[in-house]
C-alpha positions as CSV (number, residue, x, y, z in Angstrom):
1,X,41.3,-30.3,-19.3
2,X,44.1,-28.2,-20.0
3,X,45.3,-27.5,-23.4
4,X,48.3,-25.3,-25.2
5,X,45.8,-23.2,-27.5
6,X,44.7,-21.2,-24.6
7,X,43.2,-17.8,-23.0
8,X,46.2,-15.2,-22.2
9,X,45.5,-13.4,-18.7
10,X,47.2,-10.8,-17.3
11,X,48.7,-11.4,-13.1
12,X,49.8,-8.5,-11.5
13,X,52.0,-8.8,-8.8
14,X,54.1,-5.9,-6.4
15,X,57.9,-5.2,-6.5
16,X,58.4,-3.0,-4.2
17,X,56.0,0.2,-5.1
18,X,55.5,-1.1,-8.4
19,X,53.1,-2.9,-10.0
20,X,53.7,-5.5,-12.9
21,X,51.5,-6.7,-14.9
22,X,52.3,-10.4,-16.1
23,X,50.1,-11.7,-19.6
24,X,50.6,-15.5,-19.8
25,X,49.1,-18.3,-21.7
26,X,46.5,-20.4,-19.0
27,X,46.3,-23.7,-20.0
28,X,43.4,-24.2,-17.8
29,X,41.5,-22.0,-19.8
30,X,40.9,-23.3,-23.5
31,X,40.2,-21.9,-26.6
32,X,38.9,-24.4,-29.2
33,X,38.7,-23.1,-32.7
34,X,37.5,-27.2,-33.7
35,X,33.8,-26.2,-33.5
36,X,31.2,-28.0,-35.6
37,X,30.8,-26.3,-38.7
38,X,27.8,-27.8,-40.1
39,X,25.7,-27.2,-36.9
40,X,23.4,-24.3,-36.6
41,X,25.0,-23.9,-33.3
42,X,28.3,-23.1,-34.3
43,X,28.9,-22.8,-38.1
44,X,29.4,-18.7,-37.2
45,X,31.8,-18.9,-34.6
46,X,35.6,-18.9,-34.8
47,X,37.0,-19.5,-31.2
48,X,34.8,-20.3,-27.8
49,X,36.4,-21.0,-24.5
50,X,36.1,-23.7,-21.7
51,X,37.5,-22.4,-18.7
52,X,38.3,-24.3,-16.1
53,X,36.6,-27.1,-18.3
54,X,36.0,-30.5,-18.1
55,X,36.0,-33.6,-20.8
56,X,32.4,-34.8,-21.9
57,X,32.7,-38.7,-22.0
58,X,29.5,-39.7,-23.7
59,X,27.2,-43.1,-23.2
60,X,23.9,-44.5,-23.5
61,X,22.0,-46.3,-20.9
62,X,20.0,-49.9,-22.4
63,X,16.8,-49.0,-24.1
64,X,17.7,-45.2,-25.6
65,X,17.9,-44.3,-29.0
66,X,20.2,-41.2,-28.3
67,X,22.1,-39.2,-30.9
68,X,25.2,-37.1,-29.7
69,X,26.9,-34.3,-31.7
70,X,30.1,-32.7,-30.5
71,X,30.1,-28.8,-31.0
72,X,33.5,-28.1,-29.4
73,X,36.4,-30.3,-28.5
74,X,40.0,-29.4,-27.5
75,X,43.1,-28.8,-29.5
76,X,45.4,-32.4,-30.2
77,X,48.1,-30.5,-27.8
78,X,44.9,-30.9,-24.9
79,X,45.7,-33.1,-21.9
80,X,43.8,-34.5,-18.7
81,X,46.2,-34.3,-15.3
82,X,44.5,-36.6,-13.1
83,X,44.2,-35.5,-9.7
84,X,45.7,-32.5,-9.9
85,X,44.0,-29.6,-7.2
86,X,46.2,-26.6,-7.2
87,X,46.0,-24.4,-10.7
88,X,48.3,-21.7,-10.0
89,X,49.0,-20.0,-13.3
90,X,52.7,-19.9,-12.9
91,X,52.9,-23.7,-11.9
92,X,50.7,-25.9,-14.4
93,X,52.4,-28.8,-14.3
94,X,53.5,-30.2,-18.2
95,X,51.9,-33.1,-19.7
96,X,53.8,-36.6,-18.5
97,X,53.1,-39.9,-21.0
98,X,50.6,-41.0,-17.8
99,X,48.4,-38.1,-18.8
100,X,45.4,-38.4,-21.2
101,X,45.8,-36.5,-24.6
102,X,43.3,-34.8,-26.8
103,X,41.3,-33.6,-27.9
104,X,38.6,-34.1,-25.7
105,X,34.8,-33.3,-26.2
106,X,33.8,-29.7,-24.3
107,X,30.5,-29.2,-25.8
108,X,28.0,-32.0,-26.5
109,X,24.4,-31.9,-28.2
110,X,22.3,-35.1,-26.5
111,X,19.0,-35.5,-28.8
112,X,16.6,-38.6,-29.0
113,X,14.1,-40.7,-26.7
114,X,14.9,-42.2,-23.3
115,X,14.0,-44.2,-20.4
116,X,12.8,-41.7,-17.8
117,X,15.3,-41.3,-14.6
118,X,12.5,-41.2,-12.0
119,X,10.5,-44.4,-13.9
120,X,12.3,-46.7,-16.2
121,X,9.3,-48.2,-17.7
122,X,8.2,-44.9,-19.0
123,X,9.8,-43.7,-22.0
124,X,10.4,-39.7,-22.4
125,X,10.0,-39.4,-26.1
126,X,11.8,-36.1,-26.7
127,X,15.0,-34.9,-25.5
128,X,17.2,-31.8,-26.2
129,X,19.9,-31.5,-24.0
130,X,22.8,-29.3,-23.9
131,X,25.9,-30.3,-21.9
132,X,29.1,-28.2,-22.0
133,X,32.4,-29.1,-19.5
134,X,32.5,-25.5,-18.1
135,X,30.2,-23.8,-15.8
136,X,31.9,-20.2,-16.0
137,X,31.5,-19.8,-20.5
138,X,29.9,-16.3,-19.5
139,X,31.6,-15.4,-15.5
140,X,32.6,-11.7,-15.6
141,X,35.4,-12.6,-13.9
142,X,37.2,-14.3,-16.6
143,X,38.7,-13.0,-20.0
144,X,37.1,-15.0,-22.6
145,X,36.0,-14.3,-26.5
146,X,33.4,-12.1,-27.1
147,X,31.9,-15.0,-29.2
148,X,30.7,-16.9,-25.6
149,X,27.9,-14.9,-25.0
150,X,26.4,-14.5,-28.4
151,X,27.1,-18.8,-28.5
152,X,25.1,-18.9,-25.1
153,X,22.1,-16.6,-26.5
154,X,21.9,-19.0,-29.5
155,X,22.4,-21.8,-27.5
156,X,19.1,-20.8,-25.5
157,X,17.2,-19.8,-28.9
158,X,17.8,-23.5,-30.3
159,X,16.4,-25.1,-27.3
160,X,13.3,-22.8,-27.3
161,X,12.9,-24.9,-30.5
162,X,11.6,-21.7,-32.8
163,X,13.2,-21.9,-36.0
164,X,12.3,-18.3,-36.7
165,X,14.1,-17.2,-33.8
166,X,17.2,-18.8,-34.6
167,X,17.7,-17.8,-37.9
């Protein structure tokens, strides 16, 4: 997913024996300030971000009674460039009419009762999942909102499923 509302980073490159320092906007890393605001989850935050993110396209297989609730989704100006492998910062190739628009789902709650993987016939009756598009919300090596790792640390107090902890 890329997406105009995005993180700034700053590219330094040589000219001659000096250095530059270059802050542009990365669509490939998102910001979405369209967080669920009546979720525990997220009702505190402003802004997370998704870099190098992926859309959440959400179904059910026959038999579960799943309920899905989308914490974080892109911006309207969000777009999917299909098969695209090269994301050099300076070349991020404009949305074409062929190209999926926003906004997509980033962050996805999965609760309810299922079929098990491993045996069909068996039914697991409570699931809490969390699924988000991005495997680097926390990587040191990426400028992102402070708000990511406080999200994160909530994230993991929800799923430990004490209420006293997460108020």
């Amino acid at each position: 997913v890329f997406d105009a509302q995005c993180q700034r980073i700053s590219l330094q490159s040589a000219r001659g024996a000096y250095t530059i320092a270059n802050i542009i906007n990365y669509p490939a890393f998102p910001l979405s300030n369209r967080l669920d605001k009546n979720h525990i989850l997220t009702k505190s935050y402003g802004v997370l971000g998704f870099p190098f993110v992926h859309a959440l396209h959400l179904s059910t297989q026959t038999g579960s009674e799943l309920t899905f609730t989308t914490l974080a989704e892109s911006s309207a100006k969000s777009w999917i460039y299909p098969g695209l492998s090269m994301l050099d910062p300076y070349n991020i190739p404009s949305p074409i009419d062929a190209c999926p628009k926003g906004p997509f789902a980033l962050a996805v709650l999965v609760e309810g009762k299922a079929p098990s993987f491993s045996d069909p016939q068996q039914i697991v009756p409570s699931i809490k999942l969390a699924v988000m598009g991005s495997s680097a919300m926390i990587s040191p090596q990426t400028p992102l909102p402070q708000e990511n790792v406080a999200f994160l640390l909530t994230l993991a107090e929800w799923l430990s499923q004490d209420s006293q902890l997460l108020s």
